[in-house]
Every structure is written in structure tokens, then in C-alpha cells.
C-alpha positions, 0 to 999 in steps of 0.5 A: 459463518466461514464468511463471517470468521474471514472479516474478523482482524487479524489481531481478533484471529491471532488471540483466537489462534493463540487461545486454542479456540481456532486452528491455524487449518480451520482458518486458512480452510475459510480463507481458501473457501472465500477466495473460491467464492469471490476470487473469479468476480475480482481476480485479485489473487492470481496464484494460488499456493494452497498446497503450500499453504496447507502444509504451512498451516499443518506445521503451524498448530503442530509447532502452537501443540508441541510448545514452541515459540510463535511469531507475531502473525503465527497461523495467518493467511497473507498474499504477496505482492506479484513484485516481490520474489517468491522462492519456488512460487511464480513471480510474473511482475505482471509481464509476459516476459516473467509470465512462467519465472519461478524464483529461487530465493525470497525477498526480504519481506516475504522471509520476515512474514514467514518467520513470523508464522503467517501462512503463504496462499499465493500472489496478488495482481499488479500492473505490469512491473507495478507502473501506474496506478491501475491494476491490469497486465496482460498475464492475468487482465485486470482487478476489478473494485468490489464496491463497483466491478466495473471500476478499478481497484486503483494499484500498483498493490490493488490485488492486495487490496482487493483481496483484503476488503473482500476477506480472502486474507486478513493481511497482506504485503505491497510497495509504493513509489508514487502511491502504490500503497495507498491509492489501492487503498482509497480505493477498496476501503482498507489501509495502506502504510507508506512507511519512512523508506529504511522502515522496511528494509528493502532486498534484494534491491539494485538501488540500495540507497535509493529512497523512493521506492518503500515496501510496507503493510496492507490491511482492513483496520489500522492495528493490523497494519501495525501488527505487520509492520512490527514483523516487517520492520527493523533493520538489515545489515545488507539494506544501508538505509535501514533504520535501526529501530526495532519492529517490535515497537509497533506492537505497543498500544496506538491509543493516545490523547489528542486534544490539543494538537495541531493538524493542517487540512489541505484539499489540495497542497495548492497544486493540483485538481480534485475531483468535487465528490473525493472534496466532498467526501472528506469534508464530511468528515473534516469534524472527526478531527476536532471531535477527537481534540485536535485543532484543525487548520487549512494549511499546507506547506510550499510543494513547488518543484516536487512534481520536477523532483519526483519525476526526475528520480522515478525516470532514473529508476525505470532507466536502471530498471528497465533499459536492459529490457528494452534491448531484448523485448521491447515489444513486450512492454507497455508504452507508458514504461517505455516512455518512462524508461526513455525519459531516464536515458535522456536525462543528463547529470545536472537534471539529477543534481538538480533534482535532488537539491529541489528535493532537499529544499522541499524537505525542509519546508515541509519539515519546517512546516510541521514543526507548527502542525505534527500531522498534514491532512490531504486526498490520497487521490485526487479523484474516486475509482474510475472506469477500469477500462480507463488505463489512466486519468487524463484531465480532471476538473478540465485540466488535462494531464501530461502524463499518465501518473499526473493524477496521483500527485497527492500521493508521489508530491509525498513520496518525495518528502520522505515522510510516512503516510497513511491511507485510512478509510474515512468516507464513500462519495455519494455512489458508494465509491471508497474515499481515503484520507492521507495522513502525513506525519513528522520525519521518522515518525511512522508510530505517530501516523498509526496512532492519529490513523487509529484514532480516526478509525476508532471515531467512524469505523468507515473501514467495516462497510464491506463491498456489495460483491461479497455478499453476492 
């Protein structure tokens, strides 16, 4: 029964809470029961607060018996991406650099889950400094994926996600720059938000206008991620940004009618490999569309230069970031973050400039583009959760990669639109491998992504199949 109230949503648990039927200590004891279960066969959580969390929890139903107001995720477990700042709770970014750091102050989203009551039981495994879409670093090892341990849980959130398809917690934060929310979503069968950047205001944060790098919701169903995202979003005078709606918005209900609407199919935007069995997985599922109404067509708007773009402006985050490390601890980072960080310092203004007027370009053709269709359908990831031994893809369907993000084009060629998008489970190939879908919606228009996500989710339920490795 422990087990089974750990599977329940968080919509389901916060009615309970709220009703007096379950205790916000009676739900976080199952919890920590779970991740002592299942934790050491996937390491996804790789600090645990319980202490903390127990006197959270304790000050939760004191603050529900004492009459008082309570936020929107009162009494719920939640773990924090290893990237975010933690007052008082070790913050490792995955480095032996970092591996005893205990921040003194919280990160924005890390604040805005607290106020609104979720229950804080520690931090989630990454990549060190969250590059690459493969969660292992040399402070914890790696992640495992529970529908196969000897597969990867994709990352840089993979911890996150590992955690919330095995039910150690029913909500969790990540971050994406190149795919770091959805590809570990793919992966372990949950939902991934990349939200509009400004959604989720960012802080603190050295590259404040920057646009490519977003923090956003993780969960197992879509009106859980809409339930976070309504405590997380909003805006901050200190974040410029941010956008000005309220985070309340997402708490309306995401039902809607979709009959007549038009929504573009792409296997793979015209420009890069995929694997045969992530094609074959979601084209089983290519009809749910039009069983729900909507008018399907393949289509994809014109990507060229998004792969100079984005790789231009993620070589100018590393350089900012981790230039100053290199000076000092150089044998101390990974060789694919150097290479990284080197590409930034050897890129001239003009490369930048040139960089972000493709970008612009780009936008507006895809822009254009769903002005005819109001959602593009595509792969999260251009292949299904591989070897975890396997630090990166380096060829798909014979065509090599050049670099070691090169299999993640489906996720970073949106990053650079801008716009929102959303992993949600849609199949499994034929081995029991988790496939998502990525949903790409309109400017801004973050609500529109959940409502055709819910839809999706409401017509397969693929997001209830729970990995093999929680039942054992």
C-alpha cells in the first residue's frame, strides 16, 4: 500500500492532504520508504534531506491544524536538480570540484517550491555541470533507467526523472538548454516541460537575458506538471525576462476540444537521423491524433543553420561559465566541457552576431509556419535509451556525429526557436524501451503545449506502465 499511495499524482495526493484523509508525515514516511527501496538499484536521488524533510512535513499539517493558508504543492515530497542552489543542503553540479559545497542561499525555483509548501527530501543526480545528455559524474556514478538498469536515463535531469517513474517523489524541478528536460523524460516514461524561457524566471543567473538555458517542471502526468508550473512561474523584477503572467494561470483545467486543428507531423525536421525503433514507436501512435480531432500532416518548417546557432550560443555559455575554472582545476573536468568551454574562447564577435541573426531568421520561419499549423509534432530523441556505459551517440543509422551533443538535435534545434515544448509519454519500442513525443507550441504559448499534452495523455495513458525495477 506504501508503494501504491507513492504512484498516486500529485493532484490525487494534495486533494488527499487537503481533505484530512492523509498527513503530509504519512506521505513523505512512504516516500522516504520508496527511495530506501528502490534508490540503491538506480541512484537517482544522491542526497538525502530526511531530517529536513520530516520537520517540513511536521510544520506542514501543524500550519493545515492551525488553520492557516496553504500553497498549491502543501505537503508534497520534491527533489532538486544537483544544479540548483540548496541553502544549507549540498550542491555537487556533479563535479569533484563542488563535491562538499553547501550553499548559503536558494535558487529562485528552489524558494517558489518551498513557499508553496512542497516538502524538500534532497537532490537529484546529473551529468557533471549538467552537459550531455547522460546522467554519470564522478561524485555519485551514474543513473541507471529503470525499465532496463543497464541503459541510461538520458539527462542532464535524469536523476529527477528516475526518481519520479520509480514513485520516490510525486514532483520534481530540472533545466534545459539543449534537451535537459525532455530527453530524460523520453527516457523513463514521464513529462518533461521546457517552458517559454522568462516562464520560469531564472536567479540567480550571470547570463540574465540569456534565452537558452530555462528551468521548468518534471512529473508523471501532465496536470502535475501544470500544478508545478503554476507555483513556479511568474515573474521577478531581478530576472528581465521574465514574463509577466501569473503562475496561477496553470491551474485552470487543460481540457479542450481539439477537432479541427491542425498539427504538423515530422519524423525528423528534414535534418538529422533517427533511430528505426523511436520512427516506429511513435508512428504507432501517429492516430491518436486524429482520434482526438486534429488534422495531421507531415510537415516541418525550414531548420537550416539552427545547429551553427545553437552551438554557437551554448559554446558562449561554457565560456562564461567555465573559463575561470579551467585556470584552476582543469584536471578536474571532463574533456567534452573543455572542449566546450575552448570552442567559446575561440569564437570571434561576428560568429556571435551571426549566430544570433540565423537564430532570428529561424524564428521567423517557424513562426510563420505555425501561423498554418498551431502545434509541430517530432521525436524528443533521435534514438531510445542506450548502453549507459556509452557516454554519448556517436553515429546513428551510419551517420557519424561530430560532436557529443550531435544526437540531441531534435531537442537543441527548439531550443533555439524559443518556443515551448513538451516531452509526454506516447510508446515503448519493441524491447520496453520509454519513447516520448515532443510537442512544440505557438510563441508563449506554454498553456496550449499542456492542453494538446493532456489530451494525448488522457487518449493512451502510456504514462501509467511503471518500470520493471520497482516491483522487484
Amino acid at each position: 500500500m506504501t508503494s501504491e499511495l507513492c504512484f498516486r499524482t500529485a493532484v490525487e495526493l494534495s486533494a488527499l492532504i487537503r481533505s484530512g484523509e492523509l498527513s503530509a508525515r504519512e506521505l513523505l514516511a512512504a516516500h522516504l520508504d520508496q527511495i530506501e527501496r528502490v534508490n540503491p538499484r538506480v541512484n537517482a536521488i544522491v542526497t538525502l534531506t530526511a531530517d529536513l524533510a520530516q520537520q517540513q512535513a511536521a510544520a506542514a499539517d501543524e500550519a493545515q491544524a492551525a488553520g492557516k493558508p496553504l500553497g498549491p504543492l502543501h505537503g508534497l515530497p520534491v527533489a532538486h536538480k544537483d544544479l540548483v542552489s540548496t541553502k544549507g543542503i549540498r550542491t555537487t553540479w556533479g563535479s569533484p570540484i563542488y563535491a562538499d559545497f553547501i550553499p548559503d542561499e536558494d535558487a529562485l525555483i528552489v524558494t517558489r517550491l518551498k513557499t508553496a509548501g512542497a516538502v524538500q527530501v534532497g537532490k537529484t543526480n546529473v551529468p557533471e555541470f549538467g552537459a550531455g545528455s547522460q546522467t554519470f559524474n564522478p561524485v555519485f556514478g551514474a543513473c541507471l533507467n529503470p525499465y532496463d538498469t543497464s541503459r541510461t536515463c538520458g539527462g542532464s535531469s535524469g536523476g529527477a526523472a528516475v526518481a519520479l517513474a520509480c514513485g520516490m517523489v510525486p514532483i520534481a524541478d530540472g533545466s534545459d538548454t539543449g534537451g535537459s528536460l525532455r530527453n530524460p523524460a523520453s527516457f523513463c516514461n514521464v513529462v518533461g516541460f521546457r517552458t517559454s524561457p522568462g516562464r520560469v524566471p531564472v536567479y540567480p543567473s550571470e547570463l540574465g537575458w540569456f534565452p537558452i538555458s530555462v528551468q521548468g517542471p518534471m512529473a508523471r502526468t501532465v496536470e502535475d506538471t501544470a500544478l508545478i508550473l503554476s507555483a513556479i512561474a511568474g515573474p521577478d523584477p531581478r530576472v528581465p525576462i521574465s514574463l509577466s503572467e501569473p503562475g496561477e494561470l496553470f491551474r485552470e483545467p487543460l481540457d479542450r476540444d481539439f477537432r479541427g486543428v491542425r498539427v504538423a507531423w515530422s519524423r525528423d525536421l528534414g535534418a538529422f537521423p533517427v533511430d528505426p525503433a523511436v520512427t516506429g514507436a511513435l508512428d504507432a501512435r501517429r492516430e491518436v491524433f486524429s482520434e482526438i480531432g486534429c488534422s495531421v500532416d507531415d510537415a516541418e518548417p525550414d531548420f537550416r543553420d539552427a545547429d551553427f546557432a545553437f552551438k554557437t550560443l551554448r559554446a558562449l555559455i561554457f565560456e562564461s561559465r567555465f573559463t575561470p575554472l579551467l585556470a584552476e582545476h582543469r584536471d578536474k573536468i571532463k574533456e567534452t566541457i573543455i572542449w566546450n568551454a575552448e570552442a567559446g574562447q575561440k569564437q570571434s564577435g561576428p560568429d556571435i552576431a551571426r549566430a544570433e541573426r540565423l537564430r532570428t531568421a529561424l524564428f521567423h520561419r517557424v513562426r510563420e509556419f505555425l501561423e498554418d499549423y498551431e502545434y509541430l509534432l517530432l521525436p524528443v530523441s533521435q534514438v531510445p535509451p542506450f548502453d549507459v556505459s556509452t557516454p554519448y551517440i556517436t553515429e546513428i543509422n551510419g551517420q557519424q556525429m561530430e560532436t557529443y551533443i550531435d544526437w540531441m538535435m531534435s531537442c537543441y534545434f527548439i531550443t533555439v526557436t524559443g518556443l515551448p515544448a513538451i516531452s509526454v509519454p506516447l510508446g515503448f519500442t519493441d524491447d520496453g524501451l520509454p519513447v516520448g513525443l515532443q510537442i512544440v507550441g505557438r510563441h508563449h504559448d506554454d498553456f496550449g503545449v499542456l492542453q494538446l499534452a493532456y489530451a494525448v495523455q488522457q487518449a493512451t495513458a502510456t504514462w501509467s506502465r511503471r518500470p520493471g525495477v520497482v516491483a522487484e
